[in-house]
DOROVEX-891834 format. One record per residue (C-alpha): residue number from 1; x, y, z. Coordinates in nm, 4 decimals. Example, Ala and Ser with C-alpha at 12.3 -4.5 7.8 and 13.67 -1.06 7.14 Angstrom:
<rec><tormi>1</tormi><east>1.2300</east><north>-0.4500</north><up>0.7800</up></rec>
<rec><tormi>2</tormi><east>1.3670</east><north>-0.1060</north><up>0.7140</up></rec>
# end
This chain:
<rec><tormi>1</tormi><east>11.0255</east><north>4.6819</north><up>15.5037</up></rec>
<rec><tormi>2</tormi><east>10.8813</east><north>4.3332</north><up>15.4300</up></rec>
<rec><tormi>3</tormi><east>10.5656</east><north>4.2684</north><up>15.2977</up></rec>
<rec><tormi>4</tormi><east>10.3906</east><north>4.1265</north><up>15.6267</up></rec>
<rec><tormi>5</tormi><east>10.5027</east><north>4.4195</north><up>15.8287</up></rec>
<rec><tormi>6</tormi><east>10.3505</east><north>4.6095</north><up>15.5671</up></rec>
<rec><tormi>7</tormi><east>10.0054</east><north>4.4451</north><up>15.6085</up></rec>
<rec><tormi>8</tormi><east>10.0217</east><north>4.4542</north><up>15.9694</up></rec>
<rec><tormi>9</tormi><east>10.1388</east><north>4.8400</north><up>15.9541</up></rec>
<rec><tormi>10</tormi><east>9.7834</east><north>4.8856</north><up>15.7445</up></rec>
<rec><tormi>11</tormi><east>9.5991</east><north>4.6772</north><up>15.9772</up></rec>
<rec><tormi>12</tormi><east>9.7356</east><north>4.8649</north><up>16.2990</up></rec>
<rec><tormi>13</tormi><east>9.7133</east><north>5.2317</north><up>16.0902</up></rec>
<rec><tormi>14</tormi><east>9.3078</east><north>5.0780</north><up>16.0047</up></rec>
<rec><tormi>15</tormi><east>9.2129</east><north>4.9571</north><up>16.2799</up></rec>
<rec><tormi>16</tormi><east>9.3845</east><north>5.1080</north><up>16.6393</up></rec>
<rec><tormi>17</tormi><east>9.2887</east><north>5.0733</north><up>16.9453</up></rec>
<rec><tormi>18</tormi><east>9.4558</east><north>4.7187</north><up>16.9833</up></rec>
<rec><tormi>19</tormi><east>9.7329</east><north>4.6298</north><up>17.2307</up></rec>
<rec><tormi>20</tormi><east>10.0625</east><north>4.5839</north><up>17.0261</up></rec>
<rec><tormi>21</tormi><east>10.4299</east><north>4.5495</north><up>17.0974</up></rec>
<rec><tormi>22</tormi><east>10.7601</east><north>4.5349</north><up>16.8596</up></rec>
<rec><tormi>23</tormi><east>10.5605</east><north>4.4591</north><up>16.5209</up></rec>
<rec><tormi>24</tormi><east>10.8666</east><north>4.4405</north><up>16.3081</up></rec>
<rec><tormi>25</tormi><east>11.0666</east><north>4.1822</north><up>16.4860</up></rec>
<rec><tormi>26</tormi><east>10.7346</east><north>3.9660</north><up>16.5273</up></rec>
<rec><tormi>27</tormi><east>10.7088</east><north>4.0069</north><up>16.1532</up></rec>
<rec><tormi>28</tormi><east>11.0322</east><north>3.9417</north><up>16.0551</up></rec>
<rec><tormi>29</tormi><east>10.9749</east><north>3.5853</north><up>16.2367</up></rec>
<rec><tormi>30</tormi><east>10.6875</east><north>3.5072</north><up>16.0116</up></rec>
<rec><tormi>31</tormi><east>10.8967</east><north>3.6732</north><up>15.6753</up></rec>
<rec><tormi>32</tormi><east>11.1745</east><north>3.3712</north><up>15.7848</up></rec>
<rec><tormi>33</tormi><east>10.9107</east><north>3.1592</north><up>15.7155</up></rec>
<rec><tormi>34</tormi><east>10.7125</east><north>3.2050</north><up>15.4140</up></rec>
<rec><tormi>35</tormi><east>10.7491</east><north>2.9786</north><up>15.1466</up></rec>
<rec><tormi>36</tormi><east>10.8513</east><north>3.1205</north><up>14.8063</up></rec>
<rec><tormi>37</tormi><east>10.5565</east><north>2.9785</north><up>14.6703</up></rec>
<rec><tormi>38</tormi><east>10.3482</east><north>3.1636</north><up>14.8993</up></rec>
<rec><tormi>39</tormi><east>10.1368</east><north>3.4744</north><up>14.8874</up></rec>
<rec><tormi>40</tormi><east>10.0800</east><north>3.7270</north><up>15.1920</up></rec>
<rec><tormi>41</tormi><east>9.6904</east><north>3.7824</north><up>15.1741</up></rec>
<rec><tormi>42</tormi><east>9.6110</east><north>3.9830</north><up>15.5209</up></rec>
<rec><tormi>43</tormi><east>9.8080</east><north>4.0417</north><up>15.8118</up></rec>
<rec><tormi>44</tormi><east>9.6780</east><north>4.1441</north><up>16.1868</up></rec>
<rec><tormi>45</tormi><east>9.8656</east><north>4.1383</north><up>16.5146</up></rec>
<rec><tormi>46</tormi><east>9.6705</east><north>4.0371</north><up>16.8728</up></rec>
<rec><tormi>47</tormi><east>9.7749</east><north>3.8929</north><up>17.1782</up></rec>
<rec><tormi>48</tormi><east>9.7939</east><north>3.5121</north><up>17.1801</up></rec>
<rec><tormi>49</tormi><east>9.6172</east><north>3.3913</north><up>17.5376</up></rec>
<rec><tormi>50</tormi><east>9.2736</east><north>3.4164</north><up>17.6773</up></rec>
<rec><tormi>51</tormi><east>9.3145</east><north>3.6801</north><up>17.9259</up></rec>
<rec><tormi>52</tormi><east>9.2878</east><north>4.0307</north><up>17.8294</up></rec>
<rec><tormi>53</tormi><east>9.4796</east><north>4.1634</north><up>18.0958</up></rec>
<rec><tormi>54</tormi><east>9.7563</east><north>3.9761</north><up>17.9703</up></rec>
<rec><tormi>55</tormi><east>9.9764</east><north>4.2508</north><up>17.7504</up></rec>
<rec><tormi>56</tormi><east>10.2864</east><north>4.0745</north><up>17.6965</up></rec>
<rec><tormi>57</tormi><east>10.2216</east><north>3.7820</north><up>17.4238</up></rec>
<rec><tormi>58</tormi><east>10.1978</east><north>4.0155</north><up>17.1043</up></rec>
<rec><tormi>59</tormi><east>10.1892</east><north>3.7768</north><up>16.7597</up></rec>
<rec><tormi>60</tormi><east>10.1525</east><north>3.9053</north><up>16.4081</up></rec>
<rec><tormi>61</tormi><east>9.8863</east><north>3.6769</north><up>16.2452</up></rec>
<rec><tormi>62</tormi><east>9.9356</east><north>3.6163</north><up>15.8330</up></rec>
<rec><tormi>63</tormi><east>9.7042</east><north>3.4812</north><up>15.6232</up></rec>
<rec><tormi>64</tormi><east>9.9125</east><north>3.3110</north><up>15.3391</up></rec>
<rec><tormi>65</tormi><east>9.7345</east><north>3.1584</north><up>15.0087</up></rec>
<rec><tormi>66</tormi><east>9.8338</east><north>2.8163</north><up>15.1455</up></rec>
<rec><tormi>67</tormi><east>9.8145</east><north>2.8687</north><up>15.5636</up></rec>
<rec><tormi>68</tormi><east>9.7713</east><north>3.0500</north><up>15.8602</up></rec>
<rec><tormi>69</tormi><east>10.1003</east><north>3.1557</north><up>16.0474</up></rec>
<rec><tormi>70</tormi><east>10.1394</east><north>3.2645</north><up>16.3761</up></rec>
<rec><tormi>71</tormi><east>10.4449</east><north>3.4570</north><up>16.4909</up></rec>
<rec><tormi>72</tormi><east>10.6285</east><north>3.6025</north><up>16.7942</up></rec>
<rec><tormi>73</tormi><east>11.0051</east><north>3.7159</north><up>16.8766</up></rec>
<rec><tormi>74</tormi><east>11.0942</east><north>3.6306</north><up>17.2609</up></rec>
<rec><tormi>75</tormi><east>11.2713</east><north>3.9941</north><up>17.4111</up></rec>
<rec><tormi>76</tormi><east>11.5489</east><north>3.7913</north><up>17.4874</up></rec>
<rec><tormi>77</tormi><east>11.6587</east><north>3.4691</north><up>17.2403</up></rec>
<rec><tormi>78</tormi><east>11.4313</east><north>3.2831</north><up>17.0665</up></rec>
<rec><tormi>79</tormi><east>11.1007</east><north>3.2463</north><up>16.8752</up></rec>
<rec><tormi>80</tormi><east>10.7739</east><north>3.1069</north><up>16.7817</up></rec>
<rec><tormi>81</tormi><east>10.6191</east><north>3.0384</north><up>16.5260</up></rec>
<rec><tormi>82</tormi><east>10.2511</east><north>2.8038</north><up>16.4551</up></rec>
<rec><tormi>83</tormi><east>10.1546</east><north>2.7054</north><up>16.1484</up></rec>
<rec><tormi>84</tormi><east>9.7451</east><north>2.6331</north><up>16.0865</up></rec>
<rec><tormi>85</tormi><east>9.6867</east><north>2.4618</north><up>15.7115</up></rec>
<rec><tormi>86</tormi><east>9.2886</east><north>2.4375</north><up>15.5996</up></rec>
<rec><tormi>87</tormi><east>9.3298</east><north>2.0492</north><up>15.6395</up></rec>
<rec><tormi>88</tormi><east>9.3536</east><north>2.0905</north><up>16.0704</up></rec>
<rec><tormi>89</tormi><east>9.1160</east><north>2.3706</north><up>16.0496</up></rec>
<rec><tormi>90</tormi><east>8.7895</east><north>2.3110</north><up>16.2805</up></rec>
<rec><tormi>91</tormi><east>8.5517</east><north>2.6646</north><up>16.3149</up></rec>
<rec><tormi>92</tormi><east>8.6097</east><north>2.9803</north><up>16.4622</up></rec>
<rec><tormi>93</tormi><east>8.4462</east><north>3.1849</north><up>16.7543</up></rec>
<rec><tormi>94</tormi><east>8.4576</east><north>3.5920</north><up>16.8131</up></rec>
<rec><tormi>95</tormi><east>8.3872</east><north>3.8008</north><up>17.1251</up></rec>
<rec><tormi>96</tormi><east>8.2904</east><north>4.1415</north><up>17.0835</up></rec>
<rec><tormi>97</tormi><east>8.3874</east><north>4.3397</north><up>17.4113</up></rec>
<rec><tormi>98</tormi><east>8.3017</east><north>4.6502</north><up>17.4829</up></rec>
<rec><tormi>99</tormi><east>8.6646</east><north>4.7610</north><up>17.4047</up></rec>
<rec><tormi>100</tormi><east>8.8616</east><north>4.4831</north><up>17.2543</up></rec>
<rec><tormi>101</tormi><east>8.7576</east><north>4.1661</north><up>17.1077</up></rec>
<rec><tormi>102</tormi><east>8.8641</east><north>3.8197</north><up>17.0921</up></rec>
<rec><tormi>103</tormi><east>8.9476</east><north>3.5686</north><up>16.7855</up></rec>
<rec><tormi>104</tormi><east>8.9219</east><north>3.2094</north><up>16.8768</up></rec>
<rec><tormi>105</tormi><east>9.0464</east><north>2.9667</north><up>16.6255</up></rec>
<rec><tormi>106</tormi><east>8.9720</east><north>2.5847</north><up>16.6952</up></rec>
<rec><tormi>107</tormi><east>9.1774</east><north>2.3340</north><up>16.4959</up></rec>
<rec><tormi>108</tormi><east>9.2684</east><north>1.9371</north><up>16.5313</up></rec>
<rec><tormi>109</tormi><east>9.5536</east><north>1.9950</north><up>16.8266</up></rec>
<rec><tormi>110</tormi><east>9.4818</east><north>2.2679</north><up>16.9832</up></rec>
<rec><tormi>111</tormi><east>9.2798</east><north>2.6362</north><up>17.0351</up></rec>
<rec><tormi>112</tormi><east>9.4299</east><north>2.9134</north><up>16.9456</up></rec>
<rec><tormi>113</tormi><east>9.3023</east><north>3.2504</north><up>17.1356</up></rec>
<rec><tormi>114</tormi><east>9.4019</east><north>3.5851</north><up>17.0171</up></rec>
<rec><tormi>115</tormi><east>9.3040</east><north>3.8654</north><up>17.2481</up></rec>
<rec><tormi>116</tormi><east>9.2849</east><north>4.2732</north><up>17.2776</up></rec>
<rec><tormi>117</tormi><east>9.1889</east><north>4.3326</north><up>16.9374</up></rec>
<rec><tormi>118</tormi><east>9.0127</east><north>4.6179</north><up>16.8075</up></rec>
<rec><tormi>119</tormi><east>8.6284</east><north>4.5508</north><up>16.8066</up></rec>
<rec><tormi>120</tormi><east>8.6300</east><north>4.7626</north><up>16.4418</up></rec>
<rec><tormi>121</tormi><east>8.8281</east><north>4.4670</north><up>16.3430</up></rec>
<rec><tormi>122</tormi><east>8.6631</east><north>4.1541</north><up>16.4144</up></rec>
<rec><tormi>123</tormi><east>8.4418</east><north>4.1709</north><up>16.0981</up></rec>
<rec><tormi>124</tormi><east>8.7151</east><north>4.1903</north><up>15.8361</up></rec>
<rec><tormi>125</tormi><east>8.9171</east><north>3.9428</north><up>16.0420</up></rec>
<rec><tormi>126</tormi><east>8.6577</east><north>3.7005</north><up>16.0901</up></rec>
<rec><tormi>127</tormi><east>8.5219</east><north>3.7239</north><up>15.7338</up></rec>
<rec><tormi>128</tormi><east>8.8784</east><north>3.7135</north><up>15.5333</up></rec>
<rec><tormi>129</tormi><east>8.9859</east><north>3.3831</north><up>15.7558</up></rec>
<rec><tormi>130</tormi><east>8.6442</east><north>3.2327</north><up>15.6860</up></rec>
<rec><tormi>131</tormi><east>8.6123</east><north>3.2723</north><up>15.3354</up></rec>
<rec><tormi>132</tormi><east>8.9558</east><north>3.1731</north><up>15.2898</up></rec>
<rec><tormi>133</tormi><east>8.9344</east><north>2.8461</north><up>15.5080</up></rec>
<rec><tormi>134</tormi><east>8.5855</east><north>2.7367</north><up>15.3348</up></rec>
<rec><tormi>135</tormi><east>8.7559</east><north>2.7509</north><up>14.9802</up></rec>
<rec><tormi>136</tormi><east>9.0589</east><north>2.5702</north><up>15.0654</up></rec>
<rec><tormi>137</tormi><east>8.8675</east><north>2.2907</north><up>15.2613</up></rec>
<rec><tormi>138</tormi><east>8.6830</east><north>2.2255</north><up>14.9847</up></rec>
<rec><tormi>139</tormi><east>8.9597</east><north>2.2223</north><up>14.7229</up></rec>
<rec><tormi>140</tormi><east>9.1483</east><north>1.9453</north><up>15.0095</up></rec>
<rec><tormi>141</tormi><east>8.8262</east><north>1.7144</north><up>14.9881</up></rec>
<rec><tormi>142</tormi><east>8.7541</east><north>1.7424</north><up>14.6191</up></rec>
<rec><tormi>143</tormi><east>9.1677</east><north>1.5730</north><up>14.6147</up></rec>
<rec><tormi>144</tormi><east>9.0908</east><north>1.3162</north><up>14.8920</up></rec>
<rec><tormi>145</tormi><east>8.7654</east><north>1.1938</north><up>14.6674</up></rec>
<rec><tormi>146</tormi><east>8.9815</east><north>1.1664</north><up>14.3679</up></rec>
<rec><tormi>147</tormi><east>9.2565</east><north>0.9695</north><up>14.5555</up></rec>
# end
């Protein structure tokens, strides 16, 4: 297997209780994707909208040494895929539920909610993305002073 389906494997092996469907083709969307100058960091899989009875929007979420990608493999044709880089990142919010949490990441365009998460989870998640984030934000406006 590829190394993000690996991650997510250990995440969903780590951490179950989530709501997740067809993990290897959602990976294999994002393993399209990466860069060969890129680095897999940490891997989770939630459902992208706000609703928590909605069961049917499974994306694998990779944290990359240069970005955050989003990815999801449509049953039928198709794909998508959404790219977050530390320059459009804003903040982040989490819900705690009493069963499954909720991730929501704010950038320039637009709000990206991942739902149905484990609540076990929420701590690593929210503490790898922002430690990551702060770092790279601060390496992109040491290179805007010097320009």
């Amino acid at each position: 297997m590829g190394k993000v389906y690996d991650k997510v494997l250990e995440f969903k092996n780590k951490y179950p209780g989530g709501i997740f469907w067809r993990l290897k083709k959602h990976a294999k969307v994002i393993e399209d994707y990466i860069n060969p100058d890129e680095e897999v960091l940490y891997a989770f899989c939630a459902q992208k909208n706000d609703k928590f009875s909605e069961l049917f929007n499974t994306f694998v979420i990779v944290l990359t040494n240069k970005r955050i990608l989003l990815g999801h493999k449509r049953l039928t044709w198709g794909s998508f895929l959404y790219s977050i880089t530390p320059d459009l990142y804003n903040d982040m919010e989490i819900y705690k539920g009493l069963i499954w949490g909720k991730v929501t990441i704010d950038t320039v365009k637009e709000v990206v909610v991942l739902t149905n998460i484990s609540t076990n989870a929420l701590d690593e998640i929210e503490t790898t993305i922002s430690e990551f984030m702060m770092k790279e934000k601060k390496k992109y406006g040491e290179s805007k002073k010097e320009d």
